[in-house]
Backbone as CSV, one residue per row, in Angstrom:
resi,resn,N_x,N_y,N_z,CA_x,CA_y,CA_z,C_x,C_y,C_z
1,UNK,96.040,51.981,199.519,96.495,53.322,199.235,97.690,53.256,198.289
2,UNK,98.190,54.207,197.423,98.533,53.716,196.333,99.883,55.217,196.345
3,UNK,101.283,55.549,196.227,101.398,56.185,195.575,101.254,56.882,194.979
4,UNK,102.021,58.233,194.795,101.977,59.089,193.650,102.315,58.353,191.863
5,UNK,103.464,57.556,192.013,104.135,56.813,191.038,103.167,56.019,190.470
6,UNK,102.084,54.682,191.511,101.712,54.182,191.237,100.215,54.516,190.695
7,UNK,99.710,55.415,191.411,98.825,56.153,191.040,98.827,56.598,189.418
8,UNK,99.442,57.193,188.653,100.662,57.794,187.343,100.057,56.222,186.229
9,UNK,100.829,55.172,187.286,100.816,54.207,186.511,99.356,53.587,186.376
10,UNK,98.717,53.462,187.195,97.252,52.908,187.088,96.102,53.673,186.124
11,UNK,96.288,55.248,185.428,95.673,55.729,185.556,96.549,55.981,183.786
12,UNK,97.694,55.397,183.662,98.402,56.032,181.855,98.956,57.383,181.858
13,UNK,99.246,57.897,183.072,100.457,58.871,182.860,100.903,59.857,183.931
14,UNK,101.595,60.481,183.721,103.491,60.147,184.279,103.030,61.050,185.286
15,UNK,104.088,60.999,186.626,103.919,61.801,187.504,103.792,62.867,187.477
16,UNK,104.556,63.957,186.465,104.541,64.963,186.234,103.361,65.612,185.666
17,UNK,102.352,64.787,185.532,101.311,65.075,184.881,100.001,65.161,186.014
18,UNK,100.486,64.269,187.028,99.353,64.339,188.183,100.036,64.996,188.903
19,UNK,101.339,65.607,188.944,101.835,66.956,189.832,100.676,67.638,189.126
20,UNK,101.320,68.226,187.644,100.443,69.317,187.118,99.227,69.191,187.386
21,UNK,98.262,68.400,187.519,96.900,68.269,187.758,96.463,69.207,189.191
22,UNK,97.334,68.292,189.771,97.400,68.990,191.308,97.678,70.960,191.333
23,UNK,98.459,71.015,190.653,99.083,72.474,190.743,97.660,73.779,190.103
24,UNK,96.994,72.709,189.224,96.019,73.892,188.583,94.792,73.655,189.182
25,UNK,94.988,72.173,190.047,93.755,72.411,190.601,92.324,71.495,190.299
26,UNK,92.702,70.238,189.419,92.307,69.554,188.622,92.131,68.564,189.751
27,UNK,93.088,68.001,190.220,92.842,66.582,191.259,93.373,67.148,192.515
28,UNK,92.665,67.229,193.585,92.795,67.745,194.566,94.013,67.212,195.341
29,UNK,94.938,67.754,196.504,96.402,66.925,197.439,95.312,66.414,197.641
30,UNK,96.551,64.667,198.084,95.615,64.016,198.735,96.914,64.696,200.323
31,UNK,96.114,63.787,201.425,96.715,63.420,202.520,97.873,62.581,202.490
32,UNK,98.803,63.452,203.099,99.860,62.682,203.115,100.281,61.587,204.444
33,UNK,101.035,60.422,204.428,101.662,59.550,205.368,102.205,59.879,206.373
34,UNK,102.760,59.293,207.183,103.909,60.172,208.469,104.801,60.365,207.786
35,UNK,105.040,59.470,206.366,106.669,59.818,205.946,106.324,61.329,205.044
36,UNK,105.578,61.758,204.952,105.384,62.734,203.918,105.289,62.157,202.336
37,UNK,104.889,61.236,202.200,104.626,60.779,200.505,102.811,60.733,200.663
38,UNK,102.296,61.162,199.181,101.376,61.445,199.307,100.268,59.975,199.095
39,UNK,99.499,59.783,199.797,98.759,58.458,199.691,97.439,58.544,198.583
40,UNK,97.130,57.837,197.281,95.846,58.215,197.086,95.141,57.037,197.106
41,UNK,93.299,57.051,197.418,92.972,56.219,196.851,92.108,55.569,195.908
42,UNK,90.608,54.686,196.178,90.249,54.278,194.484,89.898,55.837,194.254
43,UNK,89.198,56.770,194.691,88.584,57.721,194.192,89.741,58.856,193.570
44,UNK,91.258,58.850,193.578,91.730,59.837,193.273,91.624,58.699,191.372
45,UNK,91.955,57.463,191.841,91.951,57.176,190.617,90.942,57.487,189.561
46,UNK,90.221,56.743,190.150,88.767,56.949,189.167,88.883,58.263,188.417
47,UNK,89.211,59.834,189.322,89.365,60.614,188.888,89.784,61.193,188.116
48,UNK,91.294,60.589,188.272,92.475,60.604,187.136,92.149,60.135,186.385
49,UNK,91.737,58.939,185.465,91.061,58.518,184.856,90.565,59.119,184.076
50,UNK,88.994,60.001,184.904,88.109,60.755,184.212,89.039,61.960,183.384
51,UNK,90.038,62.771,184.241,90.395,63.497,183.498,91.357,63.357,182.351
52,UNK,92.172,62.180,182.683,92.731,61.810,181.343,91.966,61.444,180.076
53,UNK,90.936,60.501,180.069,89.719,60.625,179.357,89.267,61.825,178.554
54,UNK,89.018,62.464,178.997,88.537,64.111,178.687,89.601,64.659,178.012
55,UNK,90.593,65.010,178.907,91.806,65.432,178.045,92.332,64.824,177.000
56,UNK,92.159,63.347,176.649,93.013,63.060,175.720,91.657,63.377,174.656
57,UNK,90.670,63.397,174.945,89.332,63.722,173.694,89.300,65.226,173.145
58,UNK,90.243,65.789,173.876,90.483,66.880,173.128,89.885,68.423,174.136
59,UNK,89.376,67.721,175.040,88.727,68.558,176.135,89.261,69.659,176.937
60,UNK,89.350,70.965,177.106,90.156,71.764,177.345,90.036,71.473,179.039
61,UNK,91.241,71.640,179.873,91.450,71.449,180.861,90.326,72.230,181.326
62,UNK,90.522,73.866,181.261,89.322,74.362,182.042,87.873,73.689,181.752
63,UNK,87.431,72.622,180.951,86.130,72.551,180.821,86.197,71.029,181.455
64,UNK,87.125,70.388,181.851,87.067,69.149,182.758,87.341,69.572,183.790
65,UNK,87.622,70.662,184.337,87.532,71.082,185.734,85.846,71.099,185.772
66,UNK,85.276,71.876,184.720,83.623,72.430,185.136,82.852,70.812,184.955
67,UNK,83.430,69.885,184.419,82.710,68.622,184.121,83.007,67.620,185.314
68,UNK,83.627,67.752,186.091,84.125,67.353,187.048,83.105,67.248,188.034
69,UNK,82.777,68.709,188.146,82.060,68.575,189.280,80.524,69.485,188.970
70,UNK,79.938,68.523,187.570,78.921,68.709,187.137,78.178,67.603,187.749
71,UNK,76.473,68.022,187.574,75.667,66.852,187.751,75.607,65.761,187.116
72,UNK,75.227,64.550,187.226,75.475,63.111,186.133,74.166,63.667,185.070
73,UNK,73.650,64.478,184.791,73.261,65.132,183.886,73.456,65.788,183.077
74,UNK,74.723,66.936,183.678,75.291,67.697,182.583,76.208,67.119,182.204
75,UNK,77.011,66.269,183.001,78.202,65.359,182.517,77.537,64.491,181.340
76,UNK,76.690,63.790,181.727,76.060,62.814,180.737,75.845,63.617,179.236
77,UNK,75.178,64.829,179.447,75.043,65.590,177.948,76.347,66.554,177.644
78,UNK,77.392,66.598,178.200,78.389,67.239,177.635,79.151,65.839,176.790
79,UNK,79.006,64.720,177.888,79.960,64.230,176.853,79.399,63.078,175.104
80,UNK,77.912,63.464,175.885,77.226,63.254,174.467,77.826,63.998,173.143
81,UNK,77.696,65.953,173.900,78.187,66.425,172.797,80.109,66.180,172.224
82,UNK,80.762,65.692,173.340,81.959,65.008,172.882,82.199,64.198,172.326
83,UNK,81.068,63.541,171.938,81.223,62.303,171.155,80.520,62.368,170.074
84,UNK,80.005,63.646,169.597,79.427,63.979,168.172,80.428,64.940,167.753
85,UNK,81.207,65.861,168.348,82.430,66.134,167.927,83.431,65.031,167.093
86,UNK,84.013,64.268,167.886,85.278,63.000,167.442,83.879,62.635,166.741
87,UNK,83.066,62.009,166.678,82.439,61.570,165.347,82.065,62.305,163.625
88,UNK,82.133,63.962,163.878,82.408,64.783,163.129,83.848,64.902,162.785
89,UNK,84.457,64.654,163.393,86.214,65.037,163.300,86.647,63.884,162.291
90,UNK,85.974,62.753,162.736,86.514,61.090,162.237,86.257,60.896,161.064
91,UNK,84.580,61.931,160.446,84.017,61.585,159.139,85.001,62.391,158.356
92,UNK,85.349,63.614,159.236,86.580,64.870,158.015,87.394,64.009,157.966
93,UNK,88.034,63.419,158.798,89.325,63.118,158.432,89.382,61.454,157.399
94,UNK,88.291,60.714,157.840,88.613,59.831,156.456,87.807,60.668,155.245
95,UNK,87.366,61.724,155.139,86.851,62.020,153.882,88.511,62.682,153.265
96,UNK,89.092,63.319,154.223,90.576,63.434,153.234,90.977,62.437,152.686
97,UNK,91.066,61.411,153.859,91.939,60.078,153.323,91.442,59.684,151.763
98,UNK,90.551,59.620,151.789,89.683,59.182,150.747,90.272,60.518,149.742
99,UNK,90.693,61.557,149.238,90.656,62.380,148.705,91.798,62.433,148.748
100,UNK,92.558,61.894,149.797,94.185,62.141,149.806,94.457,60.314,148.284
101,UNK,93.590,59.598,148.919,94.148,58.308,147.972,93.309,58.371,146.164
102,UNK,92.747,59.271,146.466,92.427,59.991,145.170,93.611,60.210,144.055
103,UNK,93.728,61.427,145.276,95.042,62.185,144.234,96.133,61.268,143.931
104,UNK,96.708,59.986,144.887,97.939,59.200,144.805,97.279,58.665,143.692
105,UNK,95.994,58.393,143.308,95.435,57.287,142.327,95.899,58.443,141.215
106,UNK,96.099,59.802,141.054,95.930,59.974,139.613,94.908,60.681,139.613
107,UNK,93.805,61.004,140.066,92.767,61.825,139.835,93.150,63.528,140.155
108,UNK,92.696,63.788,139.451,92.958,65.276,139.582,91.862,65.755,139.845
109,UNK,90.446,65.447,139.870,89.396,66.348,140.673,89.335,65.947,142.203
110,UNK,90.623,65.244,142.399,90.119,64.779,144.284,90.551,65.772,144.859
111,UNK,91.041,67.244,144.633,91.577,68.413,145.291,89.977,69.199,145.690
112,UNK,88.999,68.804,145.198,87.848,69.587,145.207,87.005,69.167,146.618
C-alpha cells in the first residue's frame, strides 16, 4: 500500500494533482489507515497512470472520466482516434518547421 506522496511519485505527478483528481472525481478516495493517511494500491496506480496518459495527450478531463470507465472496446477505438490526432498534429507541426527553416534559409515563398 503506497501513500498519497508515493503514489504522486510512481505515477509522474505531484500530490496536488491526485488531490485534484480526487476532488472532480477522476480517481476515486481510497480507504484510509487508523492514522487517517490515505492508503492506495496497484489499481489506484495503474489508474493514475491511465489518466495522466490521456491528459498529457491532450485529452479533456471530462472525456477521461467517460474513457475510464468505457468498455476495452470503446477505450481501444477512442484512443485509436487519439493517436491519429497527435499523428495529424505532428505532420502540422514539422510541416511549419520545414517552412519556418525555409524562411531562415532566405526563401520568401515558404510563407505560403
Amino acid at each position: 500500500m503506497l501513500t498519497i506522496s508515493q503514489l504522486a511519485d510512481h505515477a509522474g505527478v505531484t500530490v496536488r494533482t491526485v488531490r485534484h483528481y480526487h476532488a472532480i472525481g477522476l480517481l476515486p478516495e481510497p480507504d484510509r489507515d487508523h492514522s487517517g493517511y490515505r492508503r492506495y494500491d496497484a489499481f489506484a496506480v495503474a489508474q493514475l497512470i491511465r489518466i495522466r496518459t490521456l491528459a498529457a495527450a491532450g485529452v479533456p478531463l471530462t472525456q477521461v472520466q467517460e474513457l475510464l470507465t468505457a468498455s476495452p472496446e470503446d477505450f481501444a477505438t477512442a484512443v485509436a482516434g487519439i493517436d491519429r490526432r497527435l499523428r495529424a498534429d505532428i505532420r502540422s507541426l514539422q510541416e511549419h518547421r520545414r517552412r519556418i527553416a525555409r524562411l531562415a534559409a532566405g526563401d520568401r515563398k515558404s510563407t505560403r
